[in-house]
C-alpha positions as CSV (number, residue, x, y, z in Angstrom):
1,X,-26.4,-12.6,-10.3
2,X,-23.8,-14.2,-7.5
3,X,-21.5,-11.2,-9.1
4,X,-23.5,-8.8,-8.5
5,X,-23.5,-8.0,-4.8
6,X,-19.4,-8.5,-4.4
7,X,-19.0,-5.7,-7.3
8,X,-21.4,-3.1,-5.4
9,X,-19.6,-4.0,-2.3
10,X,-16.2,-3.3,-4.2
11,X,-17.3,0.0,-5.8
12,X,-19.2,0.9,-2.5
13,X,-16.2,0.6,-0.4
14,X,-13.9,2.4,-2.6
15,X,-16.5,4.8,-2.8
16,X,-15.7,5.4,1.0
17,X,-12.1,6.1,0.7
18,X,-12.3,8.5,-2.4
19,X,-15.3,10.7,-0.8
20,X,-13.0,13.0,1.2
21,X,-15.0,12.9,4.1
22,X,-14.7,15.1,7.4
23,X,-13.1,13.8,10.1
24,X,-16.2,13.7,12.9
25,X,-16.0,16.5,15.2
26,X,-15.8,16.4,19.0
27,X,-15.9,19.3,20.2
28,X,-14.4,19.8,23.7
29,X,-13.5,16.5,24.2
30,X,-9.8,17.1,23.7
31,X,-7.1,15.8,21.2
32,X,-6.6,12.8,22.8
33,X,-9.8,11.6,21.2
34,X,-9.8,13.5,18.2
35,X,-6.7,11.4,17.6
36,X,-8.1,8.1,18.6
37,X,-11.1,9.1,16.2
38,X,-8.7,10.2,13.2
39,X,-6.7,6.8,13.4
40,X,-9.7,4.8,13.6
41,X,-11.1,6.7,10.3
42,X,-7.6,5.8,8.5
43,X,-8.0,2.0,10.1
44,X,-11.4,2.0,8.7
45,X,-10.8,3.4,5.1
46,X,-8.0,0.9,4.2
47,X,-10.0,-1.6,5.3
48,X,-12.8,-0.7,3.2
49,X,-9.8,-0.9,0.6
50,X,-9.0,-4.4,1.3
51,X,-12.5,-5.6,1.3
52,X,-13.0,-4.0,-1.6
53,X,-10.3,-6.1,-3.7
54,X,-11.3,-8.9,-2.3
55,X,-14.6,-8.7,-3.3
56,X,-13.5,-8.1,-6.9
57,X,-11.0,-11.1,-7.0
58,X,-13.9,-13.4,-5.6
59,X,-16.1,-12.0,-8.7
60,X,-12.9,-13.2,-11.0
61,X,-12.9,-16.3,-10.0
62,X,-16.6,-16.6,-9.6
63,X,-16.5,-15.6,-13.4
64,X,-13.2,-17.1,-14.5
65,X,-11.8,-19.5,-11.9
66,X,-8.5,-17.8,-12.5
67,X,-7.0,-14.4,-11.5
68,X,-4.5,-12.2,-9.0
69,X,-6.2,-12.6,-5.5
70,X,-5.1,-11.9,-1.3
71,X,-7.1,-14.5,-0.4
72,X,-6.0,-15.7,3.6
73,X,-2.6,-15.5,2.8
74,X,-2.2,-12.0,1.0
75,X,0.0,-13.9,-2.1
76,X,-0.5,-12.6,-5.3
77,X,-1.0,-15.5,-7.9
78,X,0.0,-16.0,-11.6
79,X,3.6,-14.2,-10.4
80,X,6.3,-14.0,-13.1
81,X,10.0,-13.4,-12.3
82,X,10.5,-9.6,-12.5
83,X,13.8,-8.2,-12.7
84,X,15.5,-5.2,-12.2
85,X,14.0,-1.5,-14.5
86,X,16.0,-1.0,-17.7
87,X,18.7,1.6,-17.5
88,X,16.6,3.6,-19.9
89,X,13.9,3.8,-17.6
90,X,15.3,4.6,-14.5
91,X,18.2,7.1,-16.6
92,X,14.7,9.7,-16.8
93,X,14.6,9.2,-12.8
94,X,16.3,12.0,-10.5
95,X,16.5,10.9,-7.0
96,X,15.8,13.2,-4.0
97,X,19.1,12.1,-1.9
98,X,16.4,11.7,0.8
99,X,17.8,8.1,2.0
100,X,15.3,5.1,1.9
101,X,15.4,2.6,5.3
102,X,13.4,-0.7,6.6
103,X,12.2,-1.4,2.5
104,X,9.7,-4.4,3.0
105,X,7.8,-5.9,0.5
106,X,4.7,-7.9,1.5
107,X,0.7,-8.0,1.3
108,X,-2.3,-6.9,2.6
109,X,-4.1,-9.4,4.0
110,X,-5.5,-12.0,7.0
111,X,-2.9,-13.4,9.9
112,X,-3.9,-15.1,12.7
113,X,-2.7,-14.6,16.3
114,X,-2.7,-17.1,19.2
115,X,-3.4,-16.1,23.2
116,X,-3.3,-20.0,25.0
117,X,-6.0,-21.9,23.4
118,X,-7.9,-18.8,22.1
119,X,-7.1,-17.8,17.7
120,X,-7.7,-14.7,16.2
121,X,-7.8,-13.1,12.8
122,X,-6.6,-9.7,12.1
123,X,-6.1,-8.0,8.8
124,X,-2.0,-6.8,8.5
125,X,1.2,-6.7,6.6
126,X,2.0,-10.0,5.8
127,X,4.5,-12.1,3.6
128,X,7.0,-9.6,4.4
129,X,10.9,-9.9,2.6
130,X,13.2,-7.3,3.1
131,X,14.1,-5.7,-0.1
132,X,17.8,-3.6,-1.2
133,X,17.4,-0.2,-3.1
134,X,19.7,0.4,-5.9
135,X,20.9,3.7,-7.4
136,X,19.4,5.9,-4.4
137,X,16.2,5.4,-4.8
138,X,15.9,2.7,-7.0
139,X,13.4,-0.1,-4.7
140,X,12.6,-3.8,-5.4
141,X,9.8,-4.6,-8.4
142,X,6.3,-5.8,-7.4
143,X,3.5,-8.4,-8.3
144,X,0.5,-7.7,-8.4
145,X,-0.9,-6.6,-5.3
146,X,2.7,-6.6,-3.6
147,X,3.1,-3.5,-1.3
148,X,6.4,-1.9,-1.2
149,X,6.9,-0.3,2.1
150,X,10.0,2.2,3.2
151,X,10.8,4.6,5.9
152,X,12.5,7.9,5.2
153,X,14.1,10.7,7.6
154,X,10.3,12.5,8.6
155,X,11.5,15.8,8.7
156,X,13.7,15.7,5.2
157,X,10.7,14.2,3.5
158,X,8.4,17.3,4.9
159,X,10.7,19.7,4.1
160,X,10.4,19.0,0.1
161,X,6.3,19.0,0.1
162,X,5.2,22.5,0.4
163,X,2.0,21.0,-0.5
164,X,0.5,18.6,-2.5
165,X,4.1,18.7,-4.2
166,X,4.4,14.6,-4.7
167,X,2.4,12.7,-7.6
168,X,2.4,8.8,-8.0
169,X,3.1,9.2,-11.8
170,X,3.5,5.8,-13.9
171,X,4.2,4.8,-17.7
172,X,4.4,1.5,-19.6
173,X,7.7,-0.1,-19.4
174,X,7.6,-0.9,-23.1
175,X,6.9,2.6,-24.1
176,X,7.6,5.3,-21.5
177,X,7.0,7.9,-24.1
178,X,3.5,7.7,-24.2
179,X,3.0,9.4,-21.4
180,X,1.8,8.2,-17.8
181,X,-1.6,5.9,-17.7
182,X,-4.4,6.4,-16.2
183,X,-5.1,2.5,-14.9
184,X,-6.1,3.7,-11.3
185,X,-5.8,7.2,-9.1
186,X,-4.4,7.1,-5.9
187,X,-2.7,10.6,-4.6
188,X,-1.8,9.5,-0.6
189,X,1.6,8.2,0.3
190,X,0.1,5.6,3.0
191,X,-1.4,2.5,1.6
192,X,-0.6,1.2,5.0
193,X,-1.9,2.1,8.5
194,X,0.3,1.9,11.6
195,X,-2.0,-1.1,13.1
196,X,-1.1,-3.2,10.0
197,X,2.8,-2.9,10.2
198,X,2.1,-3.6,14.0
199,X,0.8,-7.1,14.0
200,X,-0.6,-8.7,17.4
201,X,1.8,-10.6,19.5
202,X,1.6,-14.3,18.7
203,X,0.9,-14.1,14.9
204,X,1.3,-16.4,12.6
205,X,3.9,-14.4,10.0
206,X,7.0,-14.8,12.7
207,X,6.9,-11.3,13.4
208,X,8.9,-10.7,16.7
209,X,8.1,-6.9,16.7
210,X,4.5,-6.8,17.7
211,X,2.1,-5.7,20.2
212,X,-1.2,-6.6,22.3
213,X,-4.4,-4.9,22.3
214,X,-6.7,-2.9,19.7
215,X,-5.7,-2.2,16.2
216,X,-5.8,1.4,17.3
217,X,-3.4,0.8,20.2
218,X,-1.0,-1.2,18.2
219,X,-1.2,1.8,15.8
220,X,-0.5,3.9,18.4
221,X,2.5,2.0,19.3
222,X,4.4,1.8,16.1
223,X,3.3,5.7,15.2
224,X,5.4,5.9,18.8
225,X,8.5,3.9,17.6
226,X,8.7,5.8,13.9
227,X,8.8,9.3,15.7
228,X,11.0,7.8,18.4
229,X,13.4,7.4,15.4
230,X,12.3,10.5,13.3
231,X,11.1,8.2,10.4
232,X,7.8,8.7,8.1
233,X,6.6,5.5,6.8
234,X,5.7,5.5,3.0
235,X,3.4,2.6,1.4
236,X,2.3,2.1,-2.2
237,X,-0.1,-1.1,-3.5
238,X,0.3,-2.8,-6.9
239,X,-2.7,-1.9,-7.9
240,X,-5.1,-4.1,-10.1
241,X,-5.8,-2.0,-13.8
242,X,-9.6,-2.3,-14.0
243,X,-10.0,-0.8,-17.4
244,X,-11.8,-3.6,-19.8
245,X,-8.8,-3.7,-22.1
246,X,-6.5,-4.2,-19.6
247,X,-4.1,-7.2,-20.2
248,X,-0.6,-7.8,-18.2
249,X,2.2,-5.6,-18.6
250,X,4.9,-4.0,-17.0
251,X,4.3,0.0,-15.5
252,X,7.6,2.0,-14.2
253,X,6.5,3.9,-11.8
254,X,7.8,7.0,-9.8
255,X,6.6,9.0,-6.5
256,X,7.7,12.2,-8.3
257,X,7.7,15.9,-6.7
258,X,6.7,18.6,-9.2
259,X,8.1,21.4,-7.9
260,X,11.9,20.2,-7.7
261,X,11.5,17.3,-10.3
262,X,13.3,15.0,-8.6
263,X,11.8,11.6,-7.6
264,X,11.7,10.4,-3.8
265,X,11.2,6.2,-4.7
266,X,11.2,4.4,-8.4
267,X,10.0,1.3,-9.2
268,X,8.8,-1.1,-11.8
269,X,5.7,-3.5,-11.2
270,X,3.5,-6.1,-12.7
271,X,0.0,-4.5,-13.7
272,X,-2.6,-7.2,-14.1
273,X,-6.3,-7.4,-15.2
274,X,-8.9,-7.0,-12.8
275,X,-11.6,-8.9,-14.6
């Protein structure tokens, strides 16, 4: 019974981010707010995200004592050394050209922050290491629950989705031939919000490029400093494969656009059981 109230937590919270909701209307009260209101929804969401996963990693281990878990850190345990794709995996990859800048690779997860005597915890983009792209469009491998994050020229990257063009398509390392699996669904580009790529000033992870205030106005402040430099920022999680047969192994996976065929970012990472 102890697992019982983290699962419904998990699949109540990812519940949240699936429904599609409407953005809360406010009439006459001008864009200003319906801004402030749309960032707080995305804030909101990803954080039901996070709270999610950890509730299902503290079932593992409640069940197990073992398993891939954020935990305060954000690491990602039972890690294996992951090299670079196969040739004949990322041979079936056609690159956009669009170029790919500030590639990160970190976690999700708890920092604190320190104002004189006074800590506090916020939830941000941690354990960050800068990663190198090979072949174009080629990025860095991942652990499970590693997010890859990247930046790529905003207007370029709009100008190829007409609409719903781009799909998060992924196959088995070991056998790309049997077509793409169906471990999780996720269709946005943003795994990350603004607020956690911000962190507050006089955190913990060494992170010189920061700012003070609400998540929302730290948000606002690095949503500022990417369209100061005409960037989009793109984010994608390692996700956990929750299917019951689920068992470690390697997925290749591409953010693919349908109606070109070519491939914007291509990577390989390490799928791992969720119970």
């Amino acid at each position: 019974m102890k697992l019982l109230k983290p699962a419904i937590a998990a699949l109540f919270a990812v519940s949240i981010l699936g429904s599609g909701t409407a953005h809360a209307q406010f009439g006459g009260l001008g864009k200003a707010i319906k801004k402030e209101a749309k960032q707080t929804k995305r804030d909101a969401e990803r954080e039901a995200v996070n709270e999610a996963e950890n509730a299902i990693n503290n079932a593992i281990r409640g069940k197990t004592g073992k398993g891939a878990q954020i935990g305060k850190s954000g690491s990602s345990g039972g890690s294996v050394a992951l090299g670079t794709p196969s040739s004949n995996l990322t041979s079936q990859t056609q690159c956009t050209g669009i170029a790919l800048s500030n590639v990160t690779v970190g976690n999700l997860g708890s920092y604190t922050f320190q104002q004189g005597f006074s800590k506090e915890k916020r939830t941000g983009f941690i354990n960050r290491k800068p990663g190198t792209v090979s072949g174009s469009c080629i990025a860095p491998s991942l652990q499970p629950q590693e997010v890859l994050y990247f930046e790529v020229d905003e207007k370029q990257y709009k100008a190829m989705d007409k609409g719903n063009d781009f799909v998060w398509q992924c196959v088995k390392s070991d056998n790309p031939g049997a077509g793409t699996v169906d471990y999780w669904t996720w269709h946005s580009d943003q795994y990350l919000g603004d607020s956690h790529m911000k962190l507050h000033c006089g955190n913990d992870q060494g992170v010189s490029d920061c700012a003070t205030g609400s998540n929302s106005s730290r948000a606002s402040a690095y949503t500022a400093d990417r369209k100061k430099r005409g960037k989009y920022g793109i984010s994608f999680l390692a996700r956990l494969n929750e299917h019951s047969n689920a068992r470690t192994e390697k997925l290749y996976c591409q953010y693919y656009n349908k109606r070109t065929g070519k491939s914007l970012v291509a990577f390989e990472y390490l799928s791992a059981p969720a119970r």
